[in-house]
C-alpha positions as a Markdown table, in Angstrom:
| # | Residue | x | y | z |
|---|---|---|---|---|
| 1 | Unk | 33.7 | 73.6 | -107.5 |
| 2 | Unk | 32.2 | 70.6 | -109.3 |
| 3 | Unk | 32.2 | 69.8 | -113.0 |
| 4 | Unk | 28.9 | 70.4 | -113.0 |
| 5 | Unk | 29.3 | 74.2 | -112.0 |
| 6 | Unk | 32.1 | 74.8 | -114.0 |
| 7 | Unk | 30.2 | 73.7 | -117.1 |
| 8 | Unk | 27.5 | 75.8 | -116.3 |
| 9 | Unk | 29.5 | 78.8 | -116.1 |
| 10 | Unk | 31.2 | 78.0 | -119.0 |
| 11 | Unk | 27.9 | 77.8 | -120.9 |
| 12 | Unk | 26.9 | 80.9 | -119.3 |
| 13 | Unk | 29.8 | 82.8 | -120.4 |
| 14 | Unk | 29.5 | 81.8 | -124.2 |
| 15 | Unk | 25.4 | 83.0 | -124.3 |
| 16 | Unk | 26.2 | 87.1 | -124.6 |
| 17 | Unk | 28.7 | 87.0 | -127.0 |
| 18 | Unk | 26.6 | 84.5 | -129.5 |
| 19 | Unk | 23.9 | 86.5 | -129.0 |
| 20 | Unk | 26.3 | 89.3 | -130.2 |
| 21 | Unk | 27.2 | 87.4 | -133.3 |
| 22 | Unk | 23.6 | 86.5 | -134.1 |
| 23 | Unk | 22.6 | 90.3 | -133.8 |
| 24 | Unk | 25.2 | 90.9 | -136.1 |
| 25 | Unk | 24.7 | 88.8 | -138.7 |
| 26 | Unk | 21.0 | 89.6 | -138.4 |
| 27 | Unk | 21.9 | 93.1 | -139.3 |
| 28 | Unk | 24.0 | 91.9 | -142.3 |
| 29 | Unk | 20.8 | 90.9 | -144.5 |
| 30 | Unk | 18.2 | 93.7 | -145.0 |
| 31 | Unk | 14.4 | 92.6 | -144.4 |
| 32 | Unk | 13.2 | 90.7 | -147.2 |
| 33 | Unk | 11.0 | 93.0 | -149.8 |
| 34 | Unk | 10.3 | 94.3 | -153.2 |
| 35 | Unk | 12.0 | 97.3 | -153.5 |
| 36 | Unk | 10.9 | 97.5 | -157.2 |
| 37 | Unk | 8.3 | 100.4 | -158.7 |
| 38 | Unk | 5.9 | 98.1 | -159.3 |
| 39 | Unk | 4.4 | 96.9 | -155.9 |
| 40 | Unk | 0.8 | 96.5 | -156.9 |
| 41 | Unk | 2.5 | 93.7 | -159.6 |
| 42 | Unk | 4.3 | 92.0 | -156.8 |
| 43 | Unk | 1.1 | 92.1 | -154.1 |
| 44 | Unk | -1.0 | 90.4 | -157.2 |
| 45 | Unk | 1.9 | 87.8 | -157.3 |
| 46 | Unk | 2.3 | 87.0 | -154.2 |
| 47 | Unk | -1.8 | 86.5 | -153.5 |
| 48 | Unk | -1.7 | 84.4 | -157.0 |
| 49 | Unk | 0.9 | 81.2 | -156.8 |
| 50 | Unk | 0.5 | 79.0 | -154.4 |
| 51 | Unk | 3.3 | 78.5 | -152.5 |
| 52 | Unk | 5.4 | 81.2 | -153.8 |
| 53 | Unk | 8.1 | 82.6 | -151.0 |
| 54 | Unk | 10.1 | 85.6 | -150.7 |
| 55 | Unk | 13.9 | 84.7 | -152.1 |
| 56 | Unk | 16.8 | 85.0 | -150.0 |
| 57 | Unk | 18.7 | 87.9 | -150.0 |
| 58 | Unk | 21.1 | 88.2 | -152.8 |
| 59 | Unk | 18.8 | 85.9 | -154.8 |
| 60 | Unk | 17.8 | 86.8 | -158.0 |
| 61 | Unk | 13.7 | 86.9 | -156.9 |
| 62 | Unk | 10.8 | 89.7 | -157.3 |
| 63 | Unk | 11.6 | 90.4 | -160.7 |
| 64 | Unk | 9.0 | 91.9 | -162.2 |
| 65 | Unk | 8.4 | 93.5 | -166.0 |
| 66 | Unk | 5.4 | 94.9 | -167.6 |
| 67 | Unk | 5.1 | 93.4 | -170.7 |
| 68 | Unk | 1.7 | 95.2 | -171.9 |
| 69 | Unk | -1.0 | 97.2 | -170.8 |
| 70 | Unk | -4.1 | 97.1 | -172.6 |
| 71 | Unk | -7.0 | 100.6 | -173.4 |
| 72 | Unk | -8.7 | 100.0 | -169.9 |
| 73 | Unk | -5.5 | 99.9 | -167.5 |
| 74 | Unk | -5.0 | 96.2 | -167.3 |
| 75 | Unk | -1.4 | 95.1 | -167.3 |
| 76 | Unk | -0.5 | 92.0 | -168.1 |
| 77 | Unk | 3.4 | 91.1 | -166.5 |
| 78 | Unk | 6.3 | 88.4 | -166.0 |
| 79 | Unk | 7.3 | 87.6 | -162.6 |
| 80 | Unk | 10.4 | 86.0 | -162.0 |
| 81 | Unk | 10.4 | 84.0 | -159.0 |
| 82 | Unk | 13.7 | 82.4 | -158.1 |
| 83 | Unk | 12.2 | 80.1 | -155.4 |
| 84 | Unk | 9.7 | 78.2 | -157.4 |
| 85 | Unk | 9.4 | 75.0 | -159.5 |
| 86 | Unk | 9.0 | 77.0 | -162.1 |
| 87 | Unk | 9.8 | 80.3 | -162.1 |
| 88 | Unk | 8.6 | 82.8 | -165.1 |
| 89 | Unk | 5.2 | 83.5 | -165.0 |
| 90 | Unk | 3.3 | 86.1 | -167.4 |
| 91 | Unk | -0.2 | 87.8 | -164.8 |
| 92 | Unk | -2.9 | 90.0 | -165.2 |
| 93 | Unk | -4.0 | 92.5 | -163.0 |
| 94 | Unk | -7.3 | 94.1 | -163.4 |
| 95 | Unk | -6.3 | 97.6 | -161.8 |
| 96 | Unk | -5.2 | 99.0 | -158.4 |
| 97 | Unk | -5.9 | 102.1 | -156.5 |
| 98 | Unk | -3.8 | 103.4 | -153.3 |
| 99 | Unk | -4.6 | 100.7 | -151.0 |
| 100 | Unk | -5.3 | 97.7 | -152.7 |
| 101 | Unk | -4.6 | 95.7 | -156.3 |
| 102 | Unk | -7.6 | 94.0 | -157.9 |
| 103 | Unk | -7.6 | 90.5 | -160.3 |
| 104 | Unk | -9.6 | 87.8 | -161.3 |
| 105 | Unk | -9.5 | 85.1 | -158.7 |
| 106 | Unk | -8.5 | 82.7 | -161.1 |
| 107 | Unk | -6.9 | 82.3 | -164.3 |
| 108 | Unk | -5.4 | 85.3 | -163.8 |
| 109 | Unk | -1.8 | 83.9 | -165.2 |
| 110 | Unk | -0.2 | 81.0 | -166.8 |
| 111 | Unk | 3.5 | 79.4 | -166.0 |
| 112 | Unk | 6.5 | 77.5 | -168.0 |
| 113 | Unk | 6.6 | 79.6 | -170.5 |
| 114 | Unk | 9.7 | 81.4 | -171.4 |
| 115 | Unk | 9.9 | 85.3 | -170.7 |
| 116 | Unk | 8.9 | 86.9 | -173.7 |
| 117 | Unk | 6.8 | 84.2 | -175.3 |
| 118 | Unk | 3.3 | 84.6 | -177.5 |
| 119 | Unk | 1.2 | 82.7 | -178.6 |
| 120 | Unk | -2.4 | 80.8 | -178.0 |
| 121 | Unk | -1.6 | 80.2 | -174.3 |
| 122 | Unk | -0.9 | 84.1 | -174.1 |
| 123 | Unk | -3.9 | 84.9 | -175.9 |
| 124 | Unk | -6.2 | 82.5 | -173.8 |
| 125 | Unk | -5.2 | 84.4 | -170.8 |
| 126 | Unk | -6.1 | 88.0 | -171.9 |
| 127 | Unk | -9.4 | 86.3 | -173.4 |
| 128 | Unk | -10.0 | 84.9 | -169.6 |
| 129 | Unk | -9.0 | 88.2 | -168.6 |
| 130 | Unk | -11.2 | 90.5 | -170.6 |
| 131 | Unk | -8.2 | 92.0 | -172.3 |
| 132 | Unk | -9.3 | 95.4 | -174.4 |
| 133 | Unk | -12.9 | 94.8 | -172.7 |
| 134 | Unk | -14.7 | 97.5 | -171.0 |
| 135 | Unk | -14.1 | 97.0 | -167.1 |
| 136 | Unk | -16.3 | 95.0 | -165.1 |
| 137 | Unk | -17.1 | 96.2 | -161.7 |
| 138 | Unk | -15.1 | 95.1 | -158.3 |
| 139 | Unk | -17.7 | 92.4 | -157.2 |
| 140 | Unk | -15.6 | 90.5 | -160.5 |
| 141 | Unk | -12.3 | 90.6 | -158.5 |
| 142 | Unk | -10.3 | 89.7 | -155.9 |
| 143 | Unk | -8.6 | 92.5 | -154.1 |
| 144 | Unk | -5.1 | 92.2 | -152.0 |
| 145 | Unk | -3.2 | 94.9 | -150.4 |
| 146 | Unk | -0.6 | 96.3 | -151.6 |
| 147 | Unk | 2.6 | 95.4 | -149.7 |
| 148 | Unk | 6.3 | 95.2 | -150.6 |
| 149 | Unk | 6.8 | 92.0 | -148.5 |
| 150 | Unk | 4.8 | 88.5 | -148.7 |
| 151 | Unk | 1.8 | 88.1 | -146.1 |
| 152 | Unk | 2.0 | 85.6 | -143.6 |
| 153 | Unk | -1.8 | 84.9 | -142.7 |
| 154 | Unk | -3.4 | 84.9 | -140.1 |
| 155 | Unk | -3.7 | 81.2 | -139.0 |
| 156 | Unk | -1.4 | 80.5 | -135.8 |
| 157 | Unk | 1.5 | 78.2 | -136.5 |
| 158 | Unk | 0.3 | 75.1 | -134.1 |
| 159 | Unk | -2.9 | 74.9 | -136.1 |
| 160 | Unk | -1.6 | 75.0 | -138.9 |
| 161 | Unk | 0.9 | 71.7 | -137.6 |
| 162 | Unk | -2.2 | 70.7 | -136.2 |
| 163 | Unk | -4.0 | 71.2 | -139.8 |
| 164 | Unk | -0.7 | 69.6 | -141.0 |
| 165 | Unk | -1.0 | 66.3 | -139.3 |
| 166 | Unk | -4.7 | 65.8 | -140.5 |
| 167 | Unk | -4.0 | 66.2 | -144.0 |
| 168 | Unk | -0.3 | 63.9 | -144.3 |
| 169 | Unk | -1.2 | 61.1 | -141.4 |
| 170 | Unk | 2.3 | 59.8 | -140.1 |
| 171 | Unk | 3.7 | 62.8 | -141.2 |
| 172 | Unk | 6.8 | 63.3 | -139.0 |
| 173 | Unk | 7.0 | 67.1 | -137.7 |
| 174 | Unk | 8.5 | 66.7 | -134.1 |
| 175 | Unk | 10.1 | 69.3 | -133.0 |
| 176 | Unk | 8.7 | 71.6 | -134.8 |
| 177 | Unk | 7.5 | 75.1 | -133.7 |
| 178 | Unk | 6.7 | 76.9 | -137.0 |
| 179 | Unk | 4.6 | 76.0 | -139.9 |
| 180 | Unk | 7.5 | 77.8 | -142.6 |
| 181 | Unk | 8.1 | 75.6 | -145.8 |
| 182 | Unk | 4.9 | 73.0 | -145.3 |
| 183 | Unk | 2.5 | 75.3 | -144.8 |
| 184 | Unk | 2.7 | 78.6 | -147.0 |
| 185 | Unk | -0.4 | 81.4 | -147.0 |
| 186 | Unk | -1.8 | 82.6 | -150.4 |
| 187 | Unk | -4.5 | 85.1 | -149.7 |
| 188 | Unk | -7.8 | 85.9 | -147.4 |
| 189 | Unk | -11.1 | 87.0 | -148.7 |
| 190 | Unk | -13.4 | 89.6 | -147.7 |
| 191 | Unk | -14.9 | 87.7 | -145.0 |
| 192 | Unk | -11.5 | 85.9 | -143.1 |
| 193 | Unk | -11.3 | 82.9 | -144.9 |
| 194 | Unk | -7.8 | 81.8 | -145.9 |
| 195 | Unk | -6.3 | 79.7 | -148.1 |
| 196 | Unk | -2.8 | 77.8 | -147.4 |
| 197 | Unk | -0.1 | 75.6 | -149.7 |
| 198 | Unk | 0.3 | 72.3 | -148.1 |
| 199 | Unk | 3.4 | 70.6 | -149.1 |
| 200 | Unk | 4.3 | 67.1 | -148.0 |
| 201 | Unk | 7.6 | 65.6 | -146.8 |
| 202 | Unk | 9.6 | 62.6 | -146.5 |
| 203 | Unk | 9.7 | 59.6 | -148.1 |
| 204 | Unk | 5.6 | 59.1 | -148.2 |
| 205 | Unk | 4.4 | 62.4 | -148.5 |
| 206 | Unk | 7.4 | 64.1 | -150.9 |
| 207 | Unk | 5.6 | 65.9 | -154.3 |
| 208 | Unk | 2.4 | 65.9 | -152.9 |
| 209 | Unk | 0.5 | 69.2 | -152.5 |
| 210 | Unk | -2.9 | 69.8 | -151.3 |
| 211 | Unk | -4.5 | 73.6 | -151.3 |
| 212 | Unk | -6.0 | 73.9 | -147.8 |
| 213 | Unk | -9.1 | 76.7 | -147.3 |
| 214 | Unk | -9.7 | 77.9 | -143.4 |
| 215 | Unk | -12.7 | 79.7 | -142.3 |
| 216 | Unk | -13.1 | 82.8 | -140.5 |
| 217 | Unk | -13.2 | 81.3 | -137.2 |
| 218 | Unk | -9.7 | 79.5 | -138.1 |
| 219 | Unk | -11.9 | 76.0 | -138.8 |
| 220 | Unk | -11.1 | 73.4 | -141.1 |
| 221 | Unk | -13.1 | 70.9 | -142.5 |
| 222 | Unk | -11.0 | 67.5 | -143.7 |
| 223 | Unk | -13.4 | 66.3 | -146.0 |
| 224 | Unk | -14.5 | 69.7 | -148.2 |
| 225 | Unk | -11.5 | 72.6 | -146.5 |
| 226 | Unk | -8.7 | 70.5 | -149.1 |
| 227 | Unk | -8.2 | 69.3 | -152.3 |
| 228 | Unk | -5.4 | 67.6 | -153.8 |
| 229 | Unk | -3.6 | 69.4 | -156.5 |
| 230 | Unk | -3.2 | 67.8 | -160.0 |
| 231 | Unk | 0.4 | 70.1 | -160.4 |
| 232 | Unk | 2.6 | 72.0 | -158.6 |
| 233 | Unk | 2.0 | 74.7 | -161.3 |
| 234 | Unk | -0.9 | 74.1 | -163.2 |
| 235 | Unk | -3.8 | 73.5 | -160.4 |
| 236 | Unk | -6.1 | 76.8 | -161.2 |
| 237 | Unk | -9.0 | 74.9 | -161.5 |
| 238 | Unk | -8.5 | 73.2 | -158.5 |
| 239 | Unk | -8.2 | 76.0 | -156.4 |
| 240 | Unk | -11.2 | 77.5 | -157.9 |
| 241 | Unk | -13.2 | 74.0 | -157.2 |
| 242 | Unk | -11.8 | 74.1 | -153.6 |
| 243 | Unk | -12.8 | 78.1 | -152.9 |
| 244 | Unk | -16.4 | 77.5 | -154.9 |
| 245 | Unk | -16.8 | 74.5 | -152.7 |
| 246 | Unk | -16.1 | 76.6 | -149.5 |
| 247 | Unk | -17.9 | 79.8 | -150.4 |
| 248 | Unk | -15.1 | 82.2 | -151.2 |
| 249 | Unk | -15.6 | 85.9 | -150.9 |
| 250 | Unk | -19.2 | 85.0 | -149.9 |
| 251 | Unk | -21.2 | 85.8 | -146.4 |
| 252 | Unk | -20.7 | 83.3 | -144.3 |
């Protein structure tokens, strides 16, 4: 028998029992989710902060607290997220029904404060938010289903690398088969647009993020479908600029 073949069946007879010890180790972590009361708070989250991803599993993520709910049902909240820059932030949600949780599509929450603070910043927020105000109708919001795990988006992975590689030229992503960690999916609107956290790497690219907007038919336009983001955290009027600019939650 030559070396060759008796490599080969070596290699052969080491595949099973990997796969055995990846099954197992698989098994070992549960599925990533909230498995808090609140998953309305969590959906709103998740749909909210750009770039946000689920923790790891025995990480210290998806906390959530309801810190007060005004006369009309809105609940203003602090999510912990272990995975982010910064990671208390204090949200409002508008309300939520069975199926779906409903917010204001932007200003809806402020970030780096600590987790019971007050003050002007807090009160600018439920100002924005129409704290104690009569309710406004649903054409107002942006609505999300509720889930107990983050969406992925619809956009397949090689055009989003392909998306990728427009945005960061000479950005170096051989090898690659998945978009995870560069390309992160915050929420759809009613019509199938989609809007994406682009983070660049390496030594050129590294702390440079630009919200990325795809239309329905998975399009993207380099000059008006991204906009560079002033902050990692503090870019809501960015991403409202960018969605205005694209016609967010409007007919196409």
């Amino acid at each position: 028998m030559s070396c060759y073949s008796k490599f080969n069946k070596f290699t052969k007879s080491l595949i099973f029992p990997l796969l055995c010890v990846l099954l197992l180790l698989s098994s070992c972590f549960p599925e990533l989710e909230y498995t808090g009361d609140y998953p309305e708070l969590f959906s709103v989250a998740m749909s909210s902060i750009l770039g946000v991803k689920m923790s790891f599993p025995g990480q210290s993520g998806f906390q959530i607290e309801v810190l007060e709910e005004d006369d009309y049902g809105r609940v203003l909240f602090m999510y912990l997220a272990s995975s982010t820059v910064t990671p208390v932030y204090h949200i409002i949600i508008q309300r939520s029904d069975e199926e779906y949780a409903y917010f204001y599509p932007h200003y809806n929450f402020i970030s780096g404060l600590g987790r019971h603070s007050q003050g002007e910043a807090f009160n600018e927020l439920k100002e924005a938010n129409s704290w104690n105000r009569e309710m406004s109708d649903d054409s107002e919001f942006d609505r999300v289903k509720i889930v107990r795990r983050k969406e992925t988006g619809s956009i397949p992975d090689q055009r989003l690398l392909e998306v990728y590689q427009e945005i960061f030229l000479g950005a170096d992503i051989s090898g690659r088969r998945n978009a995870d960690n560069i390309m992160t999916f915050l929420r759809a609107d009613n019509y199938g647009r989609s809007v994406y956290l682009a983070e660049g790497g390496g030594n050129e690219w590294r702390g440079t993020y630009y919200a990325v907007i795809f239309q329905d038919d998975n399009s993207f336009d380099l000059e008006s479908g991204k906009r560079l983001l002033t902050g990692r955290n503090d870019y809501q009027t960015d991403l409202r600029l960018l969605m205005e600019a694209n016609g967010w939650n409007t007919p196409p």
